[in-house]
C-alpha positions in Angstrom: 161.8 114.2 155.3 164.7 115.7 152.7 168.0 115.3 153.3 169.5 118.6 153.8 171.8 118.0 150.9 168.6 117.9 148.6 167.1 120.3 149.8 170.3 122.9 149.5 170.7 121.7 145.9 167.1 122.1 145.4 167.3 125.6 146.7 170.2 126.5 144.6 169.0 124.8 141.1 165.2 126.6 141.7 167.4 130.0 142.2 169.5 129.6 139.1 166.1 128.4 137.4 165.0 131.9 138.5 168.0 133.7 137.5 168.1 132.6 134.4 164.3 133.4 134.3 163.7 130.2 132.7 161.0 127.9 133.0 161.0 124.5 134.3 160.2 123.0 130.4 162.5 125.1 128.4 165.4 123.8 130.9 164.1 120.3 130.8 164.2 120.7 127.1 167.7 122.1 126.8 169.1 119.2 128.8 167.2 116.5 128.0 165.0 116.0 131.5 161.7 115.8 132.0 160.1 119.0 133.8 158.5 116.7 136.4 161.8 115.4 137.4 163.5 119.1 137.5 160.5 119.8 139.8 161.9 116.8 142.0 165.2 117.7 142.6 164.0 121.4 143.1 161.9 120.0 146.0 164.3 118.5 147.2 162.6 114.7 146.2 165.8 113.4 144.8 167.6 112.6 147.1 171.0 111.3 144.9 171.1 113.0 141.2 173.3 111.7 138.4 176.4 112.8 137.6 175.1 113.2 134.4 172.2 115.3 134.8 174.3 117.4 137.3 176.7 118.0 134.5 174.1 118.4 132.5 172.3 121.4 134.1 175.7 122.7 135.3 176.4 123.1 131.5 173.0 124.9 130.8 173.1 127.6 133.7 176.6 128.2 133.2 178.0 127.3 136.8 180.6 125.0 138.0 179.9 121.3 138.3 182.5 120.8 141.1 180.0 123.1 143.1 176.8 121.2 141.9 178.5 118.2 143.4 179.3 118.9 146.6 175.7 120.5 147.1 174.3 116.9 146.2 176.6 115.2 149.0 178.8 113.5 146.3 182.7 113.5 147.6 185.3 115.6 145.9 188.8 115.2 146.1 190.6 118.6 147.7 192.4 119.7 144.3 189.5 120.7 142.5 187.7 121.7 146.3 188.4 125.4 145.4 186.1 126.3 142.8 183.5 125.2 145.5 184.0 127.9 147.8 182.9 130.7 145.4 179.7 129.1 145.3 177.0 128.0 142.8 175.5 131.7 143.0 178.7 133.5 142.2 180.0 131.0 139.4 175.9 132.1 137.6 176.8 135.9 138.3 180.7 135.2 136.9 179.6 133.3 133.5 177.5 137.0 132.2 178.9 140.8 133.5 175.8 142.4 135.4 174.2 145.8 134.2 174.5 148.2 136.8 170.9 148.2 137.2 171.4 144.4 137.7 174.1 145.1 140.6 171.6 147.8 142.1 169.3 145.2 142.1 170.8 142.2 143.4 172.6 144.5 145.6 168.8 145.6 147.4 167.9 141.8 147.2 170.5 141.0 149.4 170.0 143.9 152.2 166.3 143.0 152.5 167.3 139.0 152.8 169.6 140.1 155.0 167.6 142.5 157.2 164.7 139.5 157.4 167.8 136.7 158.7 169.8 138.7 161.3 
């Protein structure tokens, strides 16, 4: 079974992966991992990433390390706990402005989500 820090991790590097509209090789090939082993921790399979290679891909999409950290269950002292409470999504919407068309869109994405979960 994942632990449920994996699998949130996974969930939020397969989203960014998304956002970015990236594949899995051209990321693996901007940081240095193997497509197979992004794959992994998008499933959830690795159950305690690096340091490194969550600096690594926190540097690629653009989002806060800090926030990559907590997601993979790795303690973080309560001064630089802040920047974690903005989240993972919001740091990737922060580092590039949105189009309109972009906000209208995202903006829909979250009703329907929304309307699914009550």
């Amino acid at each position: 079974m994942t632990p449920p820090t994996a699998s949130r991790l996974g969930e939020e590097l397969a989203g960014l992966r998304r956002l970015a509209g990236q594949s899995l090789r051209l990321v693996g090939e901007a940081t240095g991992f193997s497509a197979a082993y992004l794959l992994k921790l998008e499933n959830g399979d690795v159950t305690s990433p690096s340091p490194h290679a969550l600096r690594a891909l926190a540097d690629h999409y653009g989002v806060s390390y800090v926030a990559l950290m907590d997601l993979a269950g790795y303690a973080i002292s309560d001064a630089r706990t802040e920047s974690v409470s903005h989240g993972v999504l919001a740091d990737a919407i922060a580092g590039q402005p949105m189009t309109a068309e972009e906000q209208r869109a995202v903006a829909a994405f979250l009703v329907s989500l929304r309307a699914m979960n009550p």
